[in-house]
N, C-alpha and C positions, 0 to 999 in steps of 0.2 A: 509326254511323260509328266505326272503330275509333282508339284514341288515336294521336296525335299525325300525323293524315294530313287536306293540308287538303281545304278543300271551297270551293266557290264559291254565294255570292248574286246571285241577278239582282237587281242596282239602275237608278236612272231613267236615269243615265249612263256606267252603264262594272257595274264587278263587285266586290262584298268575298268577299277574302280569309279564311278562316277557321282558325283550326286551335282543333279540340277545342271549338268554338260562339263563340270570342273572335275579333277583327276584327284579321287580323296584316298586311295592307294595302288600298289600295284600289286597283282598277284603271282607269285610263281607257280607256273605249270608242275603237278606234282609233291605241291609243299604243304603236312595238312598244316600247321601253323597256321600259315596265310588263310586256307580256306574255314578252319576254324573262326577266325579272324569275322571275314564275309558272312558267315553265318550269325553270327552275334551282330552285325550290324545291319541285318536284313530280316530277323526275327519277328517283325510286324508287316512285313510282305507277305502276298500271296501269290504273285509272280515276279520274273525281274527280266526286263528289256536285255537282250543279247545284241549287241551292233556288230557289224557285218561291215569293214571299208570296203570304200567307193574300189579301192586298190587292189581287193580280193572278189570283185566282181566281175562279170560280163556283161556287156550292154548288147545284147539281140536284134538285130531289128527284126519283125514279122511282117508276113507278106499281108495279112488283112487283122480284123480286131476279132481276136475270137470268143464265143458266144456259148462257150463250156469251156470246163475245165478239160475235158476231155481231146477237145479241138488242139485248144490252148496246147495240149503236149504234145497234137498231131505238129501244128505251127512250132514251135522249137525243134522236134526231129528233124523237121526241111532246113530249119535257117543254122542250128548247133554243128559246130565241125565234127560233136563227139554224139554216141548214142544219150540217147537224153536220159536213159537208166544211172547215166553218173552224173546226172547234174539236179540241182534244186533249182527256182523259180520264186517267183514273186508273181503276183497277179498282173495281165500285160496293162499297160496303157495307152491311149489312142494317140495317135501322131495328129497334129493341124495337116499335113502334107497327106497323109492317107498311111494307112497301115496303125503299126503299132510295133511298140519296143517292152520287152520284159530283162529284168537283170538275173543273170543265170550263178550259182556256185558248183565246183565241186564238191561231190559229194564226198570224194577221198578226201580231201582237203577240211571239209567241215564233220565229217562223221567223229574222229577221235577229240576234235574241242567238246562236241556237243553231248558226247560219252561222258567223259570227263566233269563237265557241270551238272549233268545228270546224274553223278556217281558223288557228287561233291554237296549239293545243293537240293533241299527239300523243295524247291520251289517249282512251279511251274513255266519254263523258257517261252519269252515271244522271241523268235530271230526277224530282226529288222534289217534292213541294209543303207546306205550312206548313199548319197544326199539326202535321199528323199523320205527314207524312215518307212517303208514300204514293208509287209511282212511275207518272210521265205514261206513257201509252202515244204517241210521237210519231218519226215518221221524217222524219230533216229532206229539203227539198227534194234538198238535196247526195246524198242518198244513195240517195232513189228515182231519181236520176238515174242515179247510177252503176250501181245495178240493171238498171235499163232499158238501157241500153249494154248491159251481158253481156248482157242476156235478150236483145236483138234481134238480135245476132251470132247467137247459137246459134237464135230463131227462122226465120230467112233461109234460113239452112243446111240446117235441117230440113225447111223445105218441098221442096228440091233433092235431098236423100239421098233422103225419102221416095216421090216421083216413080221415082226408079232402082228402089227397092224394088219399087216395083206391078208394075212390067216386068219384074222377075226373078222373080214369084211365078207366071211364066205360063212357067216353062222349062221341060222335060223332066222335069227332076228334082224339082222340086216337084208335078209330077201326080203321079207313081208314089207321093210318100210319099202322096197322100190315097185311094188305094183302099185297099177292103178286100182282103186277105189271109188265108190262113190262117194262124191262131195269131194273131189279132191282140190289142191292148193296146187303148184308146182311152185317147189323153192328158186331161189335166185341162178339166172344163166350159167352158172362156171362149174367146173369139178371142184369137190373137196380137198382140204387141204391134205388128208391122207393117202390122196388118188393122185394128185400131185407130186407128193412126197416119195411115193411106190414107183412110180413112172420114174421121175426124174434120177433119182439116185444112181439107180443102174447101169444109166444112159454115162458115167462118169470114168476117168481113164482108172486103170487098176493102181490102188495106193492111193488116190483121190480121195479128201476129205473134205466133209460138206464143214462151213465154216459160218456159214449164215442166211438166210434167206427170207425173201420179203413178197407177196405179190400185191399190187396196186387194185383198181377198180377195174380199169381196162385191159384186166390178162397179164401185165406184163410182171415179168420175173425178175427180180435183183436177188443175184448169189455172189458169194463169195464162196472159192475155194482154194484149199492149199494141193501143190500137186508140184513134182520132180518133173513132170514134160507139160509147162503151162499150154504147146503147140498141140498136146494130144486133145483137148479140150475142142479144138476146133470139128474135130469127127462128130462132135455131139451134132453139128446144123443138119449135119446127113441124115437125121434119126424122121419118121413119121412123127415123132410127137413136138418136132420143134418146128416154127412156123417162119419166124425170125431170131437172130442170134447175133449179137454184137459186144465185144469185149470194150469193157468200159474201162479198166485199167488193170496195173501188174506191176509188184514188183518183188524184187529179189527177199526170200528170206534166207540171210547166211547162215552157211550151214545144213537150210531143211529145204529146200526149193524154194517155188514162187507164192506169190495169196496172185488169184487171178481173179477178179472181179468183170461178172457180163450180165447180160438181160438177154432174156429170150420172151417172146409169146408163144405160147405153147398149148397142150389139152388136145392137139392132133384128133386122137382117136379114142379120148373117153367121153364119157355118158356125160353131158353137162348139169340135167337136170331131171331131177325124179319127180315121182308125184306120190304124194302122200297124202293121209287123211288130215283134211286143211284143220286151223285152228278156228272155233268156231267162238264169238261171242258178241255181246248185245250193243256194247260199245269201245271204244279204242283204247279206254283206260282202263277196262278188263282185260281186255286181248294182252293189255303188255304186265297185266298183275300176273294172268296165268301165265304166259310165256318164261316171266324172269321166274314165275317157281318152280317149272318145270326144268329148268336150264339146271338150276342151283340144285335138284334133288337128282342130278343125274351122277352118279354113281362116282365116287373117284379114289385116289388111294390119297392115305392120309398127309402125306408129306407136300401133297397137291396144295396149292393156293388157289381160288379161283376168284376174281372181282368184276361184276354185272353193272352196270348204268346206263340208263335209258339215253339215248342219240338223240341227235336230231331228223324226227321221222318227218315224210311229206303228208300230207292232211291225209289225202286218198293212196298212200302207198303202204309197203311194209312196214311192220317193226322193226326198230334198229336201234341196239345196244351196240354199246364201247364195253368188251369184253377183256381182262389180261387174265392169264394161267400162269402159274409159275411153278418149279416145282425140278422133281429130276425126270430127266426126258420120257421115258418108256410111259410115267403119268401124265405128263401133261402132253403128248400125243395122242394117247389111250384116250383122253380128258373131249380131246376133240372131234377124233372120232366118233365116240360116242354122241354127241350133241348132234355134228352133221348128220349120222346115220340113225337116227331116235326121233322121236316124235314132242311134239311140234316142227315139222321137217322146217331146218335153219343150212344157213351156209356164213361161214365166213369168205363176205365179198372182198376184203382186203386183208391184210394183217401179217405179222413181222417174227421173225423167230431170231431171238439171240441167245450165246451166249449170258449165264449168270455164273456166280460162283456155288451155289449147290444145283445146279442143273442148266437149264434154260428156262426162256418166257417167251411165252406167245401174247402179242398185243395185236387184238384186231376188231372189226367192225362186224359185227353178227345180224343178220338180216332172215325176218321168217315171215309168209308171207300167212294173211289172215282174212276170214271172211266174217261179215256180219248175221247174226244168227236169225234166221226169219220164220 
């Protein structure tokens, strides 16, 4: 902690006050006096240390040292008396003897403090724990809530844009980009992200809302979804179009069900790669002039944001821009399919779809491949 900034203790009724590890008040749980108080004496903060006693702790031992976070909650399940959906953690540490030990909280027990300083206090909470000042991995109720709000706005939406999409990938103009021609290019190995987006959705339990999703270079999937039977999610492995499927985490939202987070690799049974009339020019810093002005005259609705910069390409490979969209969904999906399915044939080989507060954003990596003109 650095000098003269205080910090707070969870005590049995209310909170001390610290500055520099000395007790400079105490607070009553529920007093605004007091918490007005705190606020005037923390006014040049931008976060404020929460401590956690040694005494409101658990000390775990774990059977080996784990190598995610993921593992990490598999190893508390085994060594916890209780389901580990009520408890918080600290990141574990390595035993000299072998294994490792993490210090665990209830979450009943810390959810209404950490409400409370949340409802009290502008500041940003680090919770620490006693002796060793080690920081809880914990998100309060309040704020998976709020999560959940954006993510279900923008999952809603997405089901309705993606719908319009499927229907435009059957137009005119979208057949002609997928024959062959001569001189043709074939774009990058994987399906588009609108052929992804069509495929995956459906495959989702009924009331399931899409909450976020990412794919990497190597195919794979990171989604989050909110959904009342996080267990139905599991029927998705049985589908043809999932290859592998693993829940990466979960947990409760009260009141509205669970956020389930998993990775799949997937594209089963779509077309990975079309072939279109290649992009033709004399040298590599044309190919990527005309490329980025083709991208940016490609059609969009006006509430769209769209931002092009040139990547880091390999000497003899594609072009590759760092592309973001922003915008409300049905655009900046519309936004994208259009690019994937339009000429200069491109793919987005990676890229992220989140929530924003007037829509969503797509941040991804745009790759078109190109020939020299002879």
């Amino acid at each position: 902690m650095q000098d003269g900034l205080l910090s707070l203790a969870i005590a049995a009724d209310g909170y001390r006050v610290l500055r520099d590890g000395t007790d400079e008040m105490w607070v009553r749980s529920g007093e605004p006096e007091d918490w007005g108080a705190v606020r005037a004496m923390t006014a040049g903060q931008r976060d404020i240390a929460v401590r956690i006693a040694e005494s409101d702790t658990l000390v775990l031992t774990l059977a080996a040292m784990p190598r995610s976070r993921h593992e990490l909650r598999a190893l508390v399940s085994a060594a916890a008396p209780i389901l580990p959906g009520e408890l918080a953690w600290t990141e574990a540490r390595a035993l000299v003897e072998g294994g490792a030990e993490t210090q665990v909280v209830r979450r009943a027990w810390l959810a209404p403090k950490v409400n409370e300083l949340e409802r009290e206090l502008p500041h940003r909470l680090r919770l620490l724990v006693e002796p060793t000042g080690a920081a809880l991995w914990y998100r309060s109720p309040a704020a998976r809530s709020r999560n959940l709000m954006t993510g279900a706005v923008v999952g809603a939406a997405l089901a309705i844009s993606i719908a319009a999409i499927a229907m435009a990938r059957h137009s005119s103009r979208d057949a002609v980009t997928y024959l062959a021609l001569p001189g043709v290019a074939v774009a990058p190995q994987s399906a588009g992200l609108s052929a992804i987006l069509t495929r995956l959705v459906p495959l989702l339990p009924p009331g399931a809302q899409l909450m976020g999703i990412a794919r990497d270079r190597r195919g794979m999937l990171s989604v989050g979804v909110a959904t009342v039977d996080p267990d139905g999610l599991r029927a998705t492995a049985g589908d043809t179009f999932i290859q592998h499927w693993r829940e990466t985490g979960r947990g409760q939202i009260p009141g509205s069900g669970y956020r389930v987070d998993f990775t799949l690799i997937g594209m089963g049974d779509l077309v990975p790669a079309r072939a279109a009339r290649a992009l033709f020019a004399a040298t590599r810093a044309e190919a990527e002039q005309t490329a980025r002005s083709a991208i940016l005259a490609v059609p969009r609705d006006r509430a769209v944001v769209a931002e092009l910069n040139p990547g880091i390409s390999p000497e003899a490979g594609p072009l590759v821009f760092a592309m973001r969209i922003a915008g409300p969904q049905g655009g900046v999906l519309a936004l994208a399919d259009r690019i994937e399915s339009g000429l200069p044939p491109a793919r987005f080989v990676e890229w992220r779809l989140e929530p924003q507060a007037s829509g969503i954003r797509l941040t991804g990596t745009l790759e078109l491949p190109w020939r020299t003109a002879s």
